[in-house]
N, C-alpha and C positions, 0 to 999 in steps of 0.2 A: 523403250523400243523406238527405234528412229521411223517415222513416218515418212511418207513418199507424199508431193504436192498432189497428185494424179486422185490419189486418196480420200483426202480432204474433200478435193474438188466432186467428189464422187460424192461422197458422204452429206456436201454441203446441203443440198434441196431439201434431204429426211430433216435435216436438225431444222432450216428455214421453216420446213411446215410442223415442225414439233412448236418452234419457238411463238410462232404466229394462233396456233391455236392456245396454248397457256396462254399467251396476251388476251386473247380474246375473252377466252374464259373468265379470267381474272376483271377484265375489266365489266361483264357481264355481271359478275357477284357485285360486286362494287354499286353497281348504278342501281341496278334490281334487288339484290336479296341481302337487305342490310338487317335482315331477321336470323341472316347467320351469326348475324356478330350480336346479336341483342341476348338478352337470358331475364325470367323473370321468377322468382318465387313468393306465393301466395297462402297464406294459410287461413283457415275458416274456423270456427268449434264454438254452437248453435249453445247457447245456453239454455236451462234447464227450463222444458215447458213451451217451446217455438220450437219449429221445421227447422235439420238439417240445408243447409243448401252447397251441396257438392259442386258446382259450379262456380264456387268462389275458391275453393284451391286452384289452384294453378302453379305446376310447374315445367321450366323450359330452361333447360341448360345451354347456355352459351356454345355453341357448336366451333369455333373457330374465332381467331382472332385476325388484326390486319399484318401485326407482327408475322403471323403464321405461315398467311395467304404469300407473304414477299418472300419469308425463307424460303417455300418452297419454291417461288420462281424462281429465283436465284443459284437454289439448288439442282433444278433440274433444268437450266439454262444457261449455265454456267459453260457447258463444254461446245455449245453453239457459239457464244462467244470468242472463245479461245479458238475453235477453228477459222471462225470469220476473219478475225485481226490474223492471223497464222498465215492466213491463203496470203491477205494483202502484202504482209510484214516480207513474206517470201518473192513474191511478185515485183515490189518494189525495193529489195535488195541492192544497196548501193544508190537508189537515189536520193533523191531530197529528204535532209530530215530536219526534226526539229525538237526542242526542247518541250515538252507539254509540264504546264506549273498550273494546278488549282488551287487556288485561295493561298498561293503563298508556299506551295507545295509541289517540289517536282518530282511527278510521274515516271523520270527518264524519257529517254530520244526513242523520236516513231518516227517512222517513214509520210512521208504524206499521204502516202495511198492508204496507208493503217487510219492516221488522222479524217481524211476524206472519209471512208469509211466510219467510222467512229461520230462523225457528222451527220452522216443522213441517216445513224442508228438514234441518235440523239431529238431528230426533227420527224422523228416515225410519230404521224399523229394521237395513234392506239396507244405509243408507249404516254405520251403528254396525258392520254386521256386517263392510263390506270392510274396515274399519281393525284390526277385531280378529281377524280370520283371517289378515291378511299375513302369508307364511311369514315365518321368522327363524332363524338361524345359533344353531348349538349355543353353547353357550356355553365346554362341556368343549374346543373343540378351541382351537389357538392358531389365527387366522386372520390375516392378512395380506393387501392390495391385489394383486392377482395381477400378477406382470409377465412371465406367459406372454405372448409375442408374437400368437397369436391371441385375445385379449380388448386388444390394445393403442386398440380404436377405440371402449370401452364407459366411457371418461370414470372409471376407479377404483373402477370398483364389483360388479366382480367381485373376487371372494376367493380365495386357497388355503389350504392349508392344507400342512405342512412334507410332504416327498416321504418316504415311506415306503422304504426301502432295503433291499434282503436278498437271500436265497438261500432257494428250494425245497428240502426237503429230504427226505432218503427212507430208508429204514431198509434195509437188507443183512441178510440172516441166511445162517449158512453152518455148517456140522455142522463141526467134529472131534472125534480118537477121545483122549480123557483118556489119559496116560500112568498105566499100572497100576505102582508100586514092586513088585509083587509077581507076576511076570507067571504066567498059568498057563494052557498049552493048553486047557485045557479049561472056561475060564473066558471068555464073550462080551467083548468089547471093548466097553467105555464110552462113547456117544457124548453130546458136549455140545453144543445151541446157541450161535452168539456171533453175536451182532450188532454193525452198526457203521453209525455214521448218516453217509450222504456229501450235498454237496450236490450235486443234481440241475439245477439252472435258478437265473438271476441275476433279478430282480424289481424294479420299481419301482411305486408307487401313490401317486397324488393326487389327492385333492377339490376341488372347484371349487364356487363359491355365488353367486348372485345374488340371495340373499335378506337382508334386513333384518337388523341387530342388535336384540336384545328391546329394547333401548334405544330406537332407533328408532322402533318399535311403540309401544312407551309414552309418549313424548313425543308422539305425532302423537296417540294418544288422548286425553292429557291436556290440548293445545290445540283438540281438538272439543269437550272440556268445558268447557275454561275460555271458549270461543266460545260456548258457548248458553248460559254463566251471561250473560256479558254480554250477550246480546240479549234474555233475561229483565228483565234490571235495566233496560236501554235502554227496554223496552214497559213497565213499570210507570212509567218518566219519561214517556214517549209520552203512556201513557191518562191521566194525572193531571190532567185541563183537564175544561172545563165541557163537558158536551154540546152539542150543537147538536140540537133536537127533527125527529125526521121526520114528517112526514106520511103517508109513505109507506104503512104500515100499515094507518091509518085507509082510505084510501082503496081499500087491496085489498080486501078483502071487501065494502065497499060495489059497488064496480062489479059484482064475483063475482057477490053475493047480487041488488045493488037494482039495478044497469046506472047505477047514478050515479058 
């Protein structure tokens, strides 16, 4: 269905404040609640003759991954997009255009006013800030694709990390009395501390992640950079033509001042 400019332009403010609140949001989990992306499971089981202690299980399912977090912006910010460049692309009809190539790859011809645009989407602090706050996976631990059966439907991008294995354990102390070589009624009996450390409880621990490798992080950075160089270098192609003179100017403050 063919759309009307008047449209868009209408439509434009809802999707700006839709698009601004997902950014915020998102960049909000990211800096604060990197417990969405963490998961841990803990198991306990008290051997025979010592106190259970329920407090040592523990489990937390990974709620969310970073993968997740970006399909869904992407998803439901996808059509702010396409109206934003749409309004420009239509506006600047017929003007300057240019070639836009990233990394060797060309995008097709935009207008400048599309590119301009597309620039100070690029230089939007909040958007710099989501990409460099994405949580990210230790580096110190070894991690591995989880193939916990409860992450089986999260597409490989949940992690663990090797299961932790042991025993509780607990220290014994118990008196006896030192054998004396020399014995003498009338001499106290010696007594000595001994300790013995037994295990108490059988244990298991593992971590769970749905956050980014730094790797990750930094590649997706490095491709927002290398995307506003080349729409930098695309507008300096763009503006490099003859003007075309407005009137436009002229004639405001006349009508303002003189009503002509």
């Amino acid at each position: 269905m063919t759309q009307k400019l008047n449209t868009l332009l209408a439509l434009r403010e809802k999707y700006e404040t839709t698009f601004k609140n997902a950014l915020n949001d998102l960049v909000s989990k990211f800096k604060s609640e990197q417990g969405l992306f963490q998961g841990v499971r803990k198991t306990y089981e008290a051997i025979e003759g010592f106190a259970d202690e329920p407090n040592k299980r523990v489990f937390r399912k990974v709620a969310s991954t970073v993968q997740e977090q970006l399909d869904w912006f992407k998803k439901y910010n996808t059509d702010y997009l396409k109206q934003l460049f749409t309004i420009e692309k239509t506006n600047g009809s017929g003007l300057a255009k240019s070639e836009l190539t990233v990394g060797g790859k060309s995008w097709g011809e935009f207008t400048s006013t599309e590119l301009l645009r597309l620039k100070g989407f690029l230089e939007n602090n909040q958007l710099k800030a989501m990409y460099n706050t994405i949580p990210v996976r230790s580096e110190t631990t070894l991690w591995k694709p989880s193939a916990d059966d409860i992450y089986s439907d999260r597409g490989g991008k949940i992690f663990e990390d090797p299961i932790d294995d042991g025993y509780a354990k607990t220290t014994l102390k118990e008196q006896y009395i030192l054998t004396d070589p020399h014995p003498d009624a009338k001499r106290p009996a010696v007594v000595a501390d001994k300790t013995t450390q037994v295990n108490i409880g059988h244990y298991t621990s593992q971590d769970f992640s749905g956050a980014a490798s730094i790797r990750e992080r930094a590649e997706m950075i490095a491709r927002l950079d290398l995307l506003h160089k080349a729409v930098v270098e695309a507008l300096e192609k763009a503006n490099d033509v003859e003007v075309v003179e407005s009137v436009l100017g002229d004639k405001l403050f006349s009508y303002i001042h003189d009503g002509k």
